[in-house]
PyMOL commands that place a pseudoatom at each C-alpha (Angstrom):
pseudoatom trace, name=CA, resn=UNK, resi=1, chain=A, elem=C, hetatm=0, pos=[3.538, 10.014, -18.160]
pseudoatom trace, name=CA, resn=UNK, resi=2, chain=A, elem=C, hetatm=0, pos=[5.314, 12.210, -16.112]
pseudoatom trace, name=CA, resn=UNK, resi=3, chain=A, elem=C, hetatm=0, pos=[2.634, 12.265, -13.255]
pseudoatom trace, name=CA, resn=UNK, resi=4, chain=A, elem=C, hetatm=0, pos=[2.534, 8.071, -13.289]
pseudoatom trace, name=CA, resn=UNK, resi=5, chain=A, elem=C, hetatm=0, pos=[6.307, 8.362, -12.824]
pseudoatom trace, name=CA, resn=UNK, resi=6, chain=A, elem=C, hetatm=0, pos=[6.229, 11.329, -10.102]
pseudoatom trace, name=CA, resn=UNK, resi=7, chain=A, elem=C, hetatm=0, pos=[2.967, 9.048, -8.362]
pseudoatom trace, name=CA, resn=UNK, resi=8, chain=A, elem=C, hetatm=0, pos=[5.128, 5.939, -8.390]
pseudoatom trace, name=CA, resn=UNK, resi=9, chain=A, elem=C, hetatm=0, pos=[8.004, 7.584, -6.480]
pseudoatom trace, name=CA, resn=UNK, resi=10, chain=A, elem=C, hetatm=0, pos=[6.403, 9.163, -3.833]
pseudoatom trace, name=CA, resn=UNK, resi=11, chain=A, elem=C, hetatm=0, pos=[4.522, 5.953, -3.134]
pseudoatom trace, name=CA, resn=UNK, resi=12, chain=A, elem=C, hetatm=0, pos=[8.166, 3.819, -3.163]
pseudoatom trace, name=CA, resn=UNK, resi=13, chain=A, elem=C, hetatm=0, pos=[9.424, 6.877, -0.511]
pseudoatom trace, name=CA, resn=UNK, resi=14, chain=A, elem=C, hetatm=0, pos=[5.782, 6.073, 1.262]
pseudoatom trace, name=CA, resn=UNK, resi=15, chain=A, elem=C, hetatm=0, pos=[6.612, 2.125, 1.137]
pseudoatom trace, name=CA, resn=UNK, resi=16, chain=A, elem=C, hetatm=0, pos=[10.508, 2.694, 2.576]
pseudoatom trace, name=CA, resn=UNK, resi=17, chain=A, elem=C, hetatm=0, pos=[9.064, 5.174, 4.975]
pseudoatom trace, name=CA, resn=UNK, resi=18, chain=A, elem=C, hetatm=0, pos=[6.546, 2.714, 6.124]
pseudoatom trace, name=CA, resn=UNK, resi=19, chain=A, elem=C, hetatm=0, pos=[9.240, -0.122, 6.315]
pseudoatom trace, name=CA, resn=UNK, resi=20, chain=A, elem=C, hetatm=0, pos=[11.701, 2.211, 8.638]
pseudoatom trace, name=CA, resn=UNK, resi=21, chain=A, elem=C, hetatm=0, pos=[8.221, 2.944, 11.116]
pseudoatom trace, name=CA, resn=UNK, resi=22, chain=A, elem=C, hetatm=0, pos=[7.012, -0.448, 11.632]
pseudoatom trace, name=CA, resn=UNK, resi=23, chain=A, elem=C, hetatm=0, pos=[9.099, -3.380, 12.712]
pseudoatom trace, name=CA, resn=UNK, resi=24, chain=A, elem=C, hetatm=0, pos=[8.079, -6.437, 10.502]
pseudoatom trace, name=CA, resn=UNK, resi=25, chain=A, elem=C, hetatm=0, pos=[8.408, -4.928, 6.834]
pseudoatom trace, name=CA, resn=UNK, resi=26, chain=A, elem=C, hetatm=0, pos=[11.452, -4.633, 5.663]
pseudoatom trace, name=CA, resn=UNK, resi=27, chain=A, elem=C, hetatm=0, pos=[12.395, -3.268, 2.513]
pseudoatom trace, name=CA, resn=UNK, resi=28, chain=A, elem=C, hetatm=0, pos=[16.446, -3.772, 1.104]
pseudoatom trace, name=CA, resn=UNK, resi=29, chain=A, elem=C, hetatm=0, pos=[16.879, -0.721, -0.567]
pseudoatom trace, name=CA, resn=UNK, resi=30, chain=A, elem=C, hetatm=0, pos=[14.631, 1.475, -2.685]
pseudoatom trace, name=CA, resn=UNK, resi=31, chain=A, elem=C, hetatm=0, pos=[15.083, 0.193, -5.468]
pseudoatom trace, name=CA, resn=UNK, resi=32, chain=A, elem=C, hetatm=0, pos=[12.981, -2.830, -4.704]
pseudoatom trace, name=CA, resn=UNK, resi=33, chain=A, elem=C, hetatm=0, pos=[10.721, 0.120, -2.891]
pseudoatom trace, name=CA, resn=UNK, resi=34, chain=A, elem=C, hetatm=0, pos=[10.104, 1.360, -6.163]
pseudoatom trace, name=CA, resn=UNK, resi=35, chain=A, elem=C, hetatm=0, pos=[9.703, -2.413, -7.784]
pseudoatom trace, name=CA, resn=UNK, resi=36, chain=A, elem=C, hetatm=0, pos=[7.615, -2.641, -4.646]
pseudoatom trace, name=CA, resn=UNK, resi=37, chain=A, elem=C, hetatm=0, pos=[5.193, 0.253, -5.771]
pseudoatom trace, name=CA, resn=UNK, resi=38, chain=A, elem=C, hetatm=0, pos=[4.922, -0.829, -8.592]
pseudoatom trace, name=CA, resn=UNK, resi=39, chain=A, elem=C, hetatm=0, pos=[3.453, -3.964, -7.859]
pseudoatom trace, name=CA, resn=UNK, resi=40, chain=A, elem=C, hetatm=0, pos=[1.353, -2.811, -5.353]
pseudoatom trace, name=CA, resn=UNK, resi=41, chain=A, elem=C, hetatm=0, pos=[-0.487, -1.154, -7.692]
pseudoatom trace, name=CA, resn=UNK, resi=42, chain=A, elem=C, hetatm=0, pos=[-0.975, -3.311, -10.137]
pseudoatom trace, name=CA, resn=UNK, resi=43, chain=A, elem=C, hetatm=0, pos=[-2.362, -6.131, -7.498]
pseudoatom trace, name=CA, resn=UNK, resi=44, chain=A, elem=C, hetatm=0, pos=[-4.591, -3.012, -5.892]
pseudoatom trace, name=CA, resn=UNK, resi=45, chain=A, elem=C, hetatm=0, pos=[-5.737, -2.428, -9.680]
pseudoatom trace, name=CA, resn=UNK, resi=46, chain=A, elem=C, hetatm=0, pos=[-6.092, -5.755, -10.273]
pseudoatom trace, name=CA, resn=UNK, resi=47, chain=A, elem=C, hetatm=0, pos=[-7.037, -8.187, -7.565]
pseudoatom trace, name=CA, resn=UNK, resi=48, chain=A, elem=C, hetatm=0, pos=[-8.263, -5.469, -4.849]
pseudoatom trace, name=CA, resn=UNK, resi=49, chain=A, elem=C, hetatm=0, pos=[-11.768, -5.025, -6.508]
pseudoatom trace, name=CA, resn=UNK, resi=50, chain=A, elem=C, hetatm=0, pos=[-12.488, -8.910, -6.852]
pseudoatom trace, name=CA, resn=UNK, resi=51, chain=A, elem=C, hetatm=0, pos=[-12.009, -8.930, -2.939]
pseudoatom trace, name=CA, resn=UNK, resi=52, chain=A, elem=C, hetatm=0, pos=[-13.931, -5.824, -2.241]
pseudoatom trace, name=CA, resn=UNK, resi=53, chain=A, elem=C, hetatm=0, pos=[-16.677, -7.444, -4.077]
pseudoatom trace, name=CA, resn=UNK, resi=54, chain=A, elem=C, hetatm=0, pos=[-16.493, -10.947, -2.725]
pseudoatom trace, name=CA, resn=UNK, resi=55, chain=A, elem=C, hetatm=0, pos=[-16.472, -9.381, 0.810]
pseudoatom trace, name=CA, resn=UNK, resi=56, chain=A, elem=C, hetatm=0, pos=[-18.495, -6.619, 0.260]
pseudoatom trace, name=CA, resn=UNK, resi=57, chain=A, elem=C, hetatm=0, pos=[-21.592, -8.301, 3.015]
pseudoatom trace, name=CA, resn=UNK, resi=58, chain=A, elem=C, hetatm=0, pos=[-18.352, -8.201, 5.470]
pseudoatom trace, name=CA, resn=UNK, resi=59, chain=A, elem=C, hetatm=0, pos=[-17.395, -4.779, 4.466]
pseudoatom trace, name=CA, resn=UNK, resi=60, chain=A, elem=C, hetatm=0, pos=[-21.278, -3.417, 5.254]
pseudoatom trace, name=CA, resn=UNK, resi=61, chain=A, elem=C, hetatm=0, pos=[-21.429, -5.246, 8.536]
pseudoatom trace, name=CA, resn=UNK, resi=62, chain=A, elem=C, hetatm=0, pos=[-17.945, -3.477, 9.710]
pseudoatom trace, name=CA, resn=UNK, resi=63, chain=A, elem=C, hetatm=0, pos=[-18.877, -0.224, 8.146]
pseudoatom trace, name=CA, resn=UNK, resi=64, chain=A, elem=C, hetatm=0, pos=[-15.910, -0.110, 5.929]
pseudoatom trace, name=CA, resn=UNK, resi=65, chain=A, elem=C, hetatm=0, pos=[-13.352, -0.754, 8.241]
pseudoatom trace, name=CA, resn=UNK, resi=66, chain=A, elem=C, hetatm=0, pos=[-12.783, -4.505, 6.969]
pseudoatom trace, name=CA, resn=UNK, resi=67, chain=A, elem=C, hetatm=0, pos=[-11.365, -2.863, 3.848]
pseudoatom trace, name=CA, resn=UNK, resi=68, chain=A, elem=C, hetatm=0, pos=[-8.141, -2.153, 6.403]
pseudoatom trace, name=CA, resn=UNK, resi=69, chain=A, elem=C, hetatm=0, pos=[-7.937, -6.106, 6.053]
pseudoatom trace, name=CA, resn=UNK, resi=70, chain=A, elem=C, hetatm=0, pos=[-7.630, -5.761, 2.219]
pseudoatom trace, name=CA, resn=UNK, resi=71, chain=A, elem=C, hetatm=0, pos=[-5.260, -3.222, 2.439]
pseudoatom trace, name=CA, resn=UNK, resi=72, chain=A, elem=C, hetatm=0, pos=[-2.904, -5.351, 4.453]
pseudoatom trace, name=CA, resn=UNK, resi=73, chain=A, elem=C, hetatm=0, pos=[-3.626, -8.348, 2.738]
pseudoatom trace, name=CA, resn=UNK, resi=74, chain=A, elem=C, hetatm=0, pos=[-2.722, -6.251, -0.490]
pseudoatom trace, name=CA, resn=UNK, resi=75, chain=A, elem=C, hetatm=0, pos=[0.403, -5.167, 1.070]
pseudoatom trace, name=CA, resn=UNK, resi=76, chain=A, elem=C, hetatm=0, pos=[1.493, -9.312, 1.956]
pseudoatom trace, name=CA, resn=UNK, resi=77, chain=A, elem=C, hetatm=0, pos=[0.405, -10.132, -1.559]
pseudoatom trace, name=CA, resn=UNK, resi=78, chain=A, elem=C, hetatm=0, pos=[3.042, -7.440, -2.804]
pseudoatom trace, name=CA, resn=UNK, resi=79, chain=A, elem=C, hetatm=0, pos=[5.695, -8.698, 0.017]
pseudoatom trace, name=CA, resn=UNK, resi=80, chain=A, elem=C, hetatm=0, pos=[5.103, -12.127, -1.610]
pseudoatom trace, name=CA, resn=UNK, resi=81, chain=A, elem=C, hetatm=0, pos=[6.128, -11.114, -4.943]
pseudoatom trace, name=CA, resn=UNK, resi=82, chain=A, elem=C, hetatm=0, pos=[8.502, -8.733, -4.582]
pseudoatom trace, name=CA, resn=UNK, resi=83, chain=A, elem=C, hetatm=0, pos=[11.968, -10.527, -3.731]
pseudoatom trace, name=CA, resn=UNK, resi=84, chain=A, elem=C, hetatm=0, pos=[13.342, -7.001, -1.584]
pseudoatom trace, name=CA, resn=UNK, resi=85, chain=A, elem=C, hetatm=0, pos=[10.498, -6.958, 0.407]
pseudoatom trace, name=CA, resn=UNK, resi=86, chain=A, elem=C, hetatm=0, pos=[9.631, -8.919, 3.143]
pseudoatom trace, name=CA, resn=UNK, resi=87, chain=A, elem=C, hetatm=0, pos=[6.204, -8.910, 5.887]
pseudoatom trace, name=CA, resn=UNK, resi=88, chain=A, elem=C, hetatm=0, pos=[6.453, -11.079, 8.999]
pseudoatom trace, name=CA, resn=UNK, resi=89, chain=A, elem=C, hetatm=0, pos=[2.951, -10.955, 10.204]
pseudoatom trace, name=CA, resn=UNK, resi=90, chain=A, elem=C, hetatm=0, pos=[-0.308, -9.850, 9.633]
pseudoatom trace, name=CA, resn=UNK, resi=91, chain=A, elem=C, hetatm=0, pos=[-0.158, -7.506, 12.344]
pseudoatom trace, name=CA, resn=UNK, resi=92, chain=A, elem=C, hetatm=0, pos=[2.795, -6.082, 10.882]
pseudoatom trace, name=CA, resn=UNK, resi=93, chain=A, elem=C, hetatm=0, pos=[0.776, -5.850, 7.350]
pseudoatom trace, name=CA, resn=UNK, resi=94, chain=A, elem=C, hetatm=0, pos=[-2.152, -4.294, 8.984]
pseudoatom trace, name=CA, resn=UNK, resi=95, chain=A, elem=C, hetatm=0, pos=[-0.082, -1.385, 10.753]
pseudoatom trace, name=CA, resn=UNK, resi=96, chain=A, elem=C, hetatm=0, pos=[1.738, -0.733, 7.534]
pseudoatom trace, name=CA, resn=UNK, resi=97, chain=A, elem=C, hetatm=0, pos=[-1.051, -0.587, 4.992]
pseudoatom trace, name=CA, resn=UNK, resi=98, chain=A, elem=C, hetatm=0, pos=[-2.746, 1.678, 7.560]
pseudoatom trace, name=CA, resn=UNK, resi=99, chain=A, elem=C, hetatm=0, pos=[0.069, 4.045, 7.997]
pseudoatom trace, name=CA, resn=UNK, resi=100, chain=A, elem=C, hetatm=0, pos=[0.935, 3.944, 4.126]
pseudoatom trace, name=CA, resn=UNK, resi=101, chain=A, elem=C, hetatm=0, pos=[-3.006, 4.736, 3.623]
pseudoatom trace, name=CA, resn=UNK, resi=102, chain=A, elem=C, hetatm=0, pos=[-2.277, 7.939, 6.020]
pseudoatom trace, name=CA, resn=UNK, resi=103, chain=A, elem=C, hetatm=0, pos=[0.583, 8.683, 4.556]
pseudoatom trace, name=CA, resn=UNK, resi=104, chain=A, elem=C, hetatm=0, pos=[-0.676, 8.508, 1.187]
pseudoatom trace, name=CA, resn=UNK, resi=105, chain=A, elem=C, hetatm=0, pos=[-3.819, 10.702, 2.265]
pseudoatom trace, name=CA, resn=UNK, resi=106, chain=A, elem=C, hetatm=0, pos=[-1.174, 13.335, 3.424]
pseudoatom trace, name=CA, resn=UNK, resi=107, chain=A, elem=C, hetatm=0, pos=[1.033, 13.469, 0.199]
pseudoatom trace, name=CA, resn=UNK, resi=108, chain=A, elem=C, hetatm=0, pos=[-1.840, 13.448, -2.314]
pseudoatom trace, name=CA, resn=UNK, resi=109, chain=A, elem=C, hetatm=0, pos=[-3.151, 16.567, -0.413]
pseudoatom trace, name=CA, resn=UNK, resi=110, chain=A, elem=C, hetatm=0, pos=[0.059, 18.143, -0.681]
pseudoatom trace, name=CA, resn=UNK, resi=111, chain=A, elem=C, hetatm=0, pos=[0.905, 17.065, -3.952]
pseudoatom trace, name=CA, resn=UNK, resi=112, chain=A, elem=C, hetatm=0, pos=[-1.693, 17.145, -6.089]
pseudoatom trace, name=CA, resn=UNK, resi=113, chain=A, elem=C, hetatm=0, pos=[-3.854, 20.107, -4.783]
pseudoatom trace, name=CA, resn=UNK, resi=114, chain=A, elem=C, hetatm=0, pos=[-5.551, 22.867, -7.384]
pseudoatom trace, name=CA, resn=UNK, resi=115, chain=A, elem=C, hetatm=0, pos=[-3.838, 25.347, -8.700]
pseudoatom trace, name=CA, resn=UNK, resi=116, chain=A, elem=C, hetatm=0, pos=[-5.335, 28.457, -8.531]
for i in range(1, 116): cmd.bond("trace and resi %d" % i, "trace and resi %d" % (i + 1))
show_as sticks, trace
zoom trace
């Protein structure tokens, strides 16, 4: 429990530290960052794999790089639901989901690396 809890921090700090990057997201305070998390990954765990699926011929043809579309259309679903949180544009969606995808990379390396 305590890792879910510790995972869905760090990716709230990811989401404010996304919206203070890129112009376009905006995020009130972190509060709704963490509400924001939240629901990010619950529409990643629960709507990202029928769209992975549906445009998996899409996803072949680009070599995987159409999945940065998902991410950012992930990241507009969440800015849709969440009051706090707002996207202006696609472009700003697509910038943000890749830089929270980096970012993400980067922490979970830190994070969560064996112990020896």
């Amino acid at each position: 429990m305590m890792k879910l809890v510790t995972h869905l921090v760090v990716n709230a700090l990811l989401l404010w530290l996304v919206s203070q990057i890129v112009h376009g997201i905006r995020i009130v305070d972190f509060g709704y960052a963490l509400l924001a998390a939240l629901v990010l990954g619950l529409v990643n765990f629960l709507v990202r794999p029928i769209l992975v699926i549906v445009t998996l011929p899409i996803t072949i043809l680009t070599l995987g790089l159409f999945l940065i579309v998902i991410n950012a259309l992930m990241l507009m679903l969440t800015g849709a639901i969440v009051p706090g949180m707002h996207i202006d544009s696609f472009r700003a969606a697509l910038l943000g989901g890749l830089l929270l995808g980096v970012f993400n990379l980067v922490a979970s390396a830190l994070l969560y690396r064996p112990r020896h």
